[in-house]
Phi, psi and omega in degrees: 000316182284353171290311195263002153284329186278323164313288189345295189300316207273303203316325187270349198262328181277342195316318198285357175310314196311314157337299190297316178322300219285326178268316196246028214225019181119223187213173197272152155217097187080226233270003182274125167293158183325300179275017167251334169278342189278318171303287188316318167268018160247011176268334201270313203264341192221036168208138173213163209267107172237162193357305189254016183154265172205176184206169193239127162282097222277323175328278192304345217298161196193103185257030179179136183241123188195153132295358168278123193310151144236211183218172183276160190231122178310297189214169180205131188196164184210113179222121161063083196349042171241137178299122192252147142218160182217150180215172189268154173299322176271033185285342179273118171204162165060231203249045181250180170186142165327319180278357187301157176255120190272124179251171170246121189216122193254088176276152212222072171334303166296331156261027207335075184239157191243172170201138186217147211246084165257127175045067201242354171187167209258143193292354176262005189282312206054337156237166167221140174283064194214161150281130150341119165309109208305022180244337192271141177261126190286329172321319183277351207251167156211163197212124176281147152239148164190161187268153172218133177292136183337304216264356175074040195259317197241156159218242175196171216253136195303182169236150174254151171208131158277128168245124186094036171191141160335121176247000000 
C-alpha cells in the first residue's frame, strides 16, 4: 500500500513533466524509456515520508540530465509579479556555447500548477524577464532551470531555485 501512495503521488505530480522527461532526461536505456528512468529516480530520490503520508522533495526534484554546463544564477527576484533571473555572461566554454537556450519551469506549490518557459533565450543574454501568471504566489513557487544546445540534441542537467525561501 505504501508503494502505490507514493506511485501515486510521484506520478500525478511528474506527469506535466513528461513532455520535457521525453526529451532532456539522459538517454533511453533498453527497453526504460526517458520518462520512465525519469520515474524511477524520482520514487528512489525525491520522496520522503511525513506524518500524514509522503511529501515530494521539490529540492531533488531533476527535470533534465545532459552534459552541457550550466551556470549559477547571479540573482533571482520577482518585483511588480514579474520574475528576474540573471547569471554571468561569460559562461560559454567546453560544451557549453553562447547560443545554448534557457528553459524554465515555475510551479506554484499551493495550486499546483506549473508553467513552463521553453527555450526562451540565449546563455549570452544573461538574463531573463516575464510575468507570473496573476494567480500565482511568488512565496509559493519554485523554479527549475537548464540549458539546451541549438539544435536541441544536448542539454544540462537541470537546477532548483527556490523562491520566498533561502536560496
Amino acid at each position: 500500500m505504501e508503494q502505490r501512495s507514493k506511485f501515486k503521488l510521484m506520478s500525478n505530480f511528474l506527469q506535466p513533466f513528461n513532455a520535457l522527461f521525453s526529451r532532456y532526461f539522459g538517454t533511453d536505456r533498453g527497453l526504460k524509456s526517458k520518462v520512465n528512468l525519469a520515474l524511477s529516480y524520482h520514487l528512489q530520490e525525491a520522496i520522503a515520508p511525513e506524518q500524514d503520508g509522503f511529501a515530494i522533495r521539490l529540492d531533488k526534484v531533476v527535470v533534465s540530465k545532459g552534459s552541457i554546463p550550466t551556470v549559477p544564477m547571479n540573482s533571482v527576484t520577482v518585483e511588480n509579479d514579474t520574475l528576474n533571473l540573471a547569471w554571468p555572461s561569460a559562461m560559454a566554454s567546453g560544451l557549453a556555447a553562447a547560443t545554448d537556450l534557457l528553459t524554465i519551469l515555475v510551479y506554484e506549490k499551493q495550486q499546483k500548477i506549473m508553467r513552463v518557459f521553453e527555450r526562451v533565450v540565449r546563455r549570452d543574454a544573461a538574463s531573463f524577464s516575464t510575468p507570473l501568471p496573476e494567480s500565482f504566489d511568488a512565496a509559493n513557487c519554485a523554479i527549475w532551470f537548464f540549458f539546451s544546445n541549438l539544435s536541441n540534441t544536448e542539454c544540462s542537467t537541470s537546477l532548483y531555485l527556490p523562491l520566498g525561501e533561502e536560496n
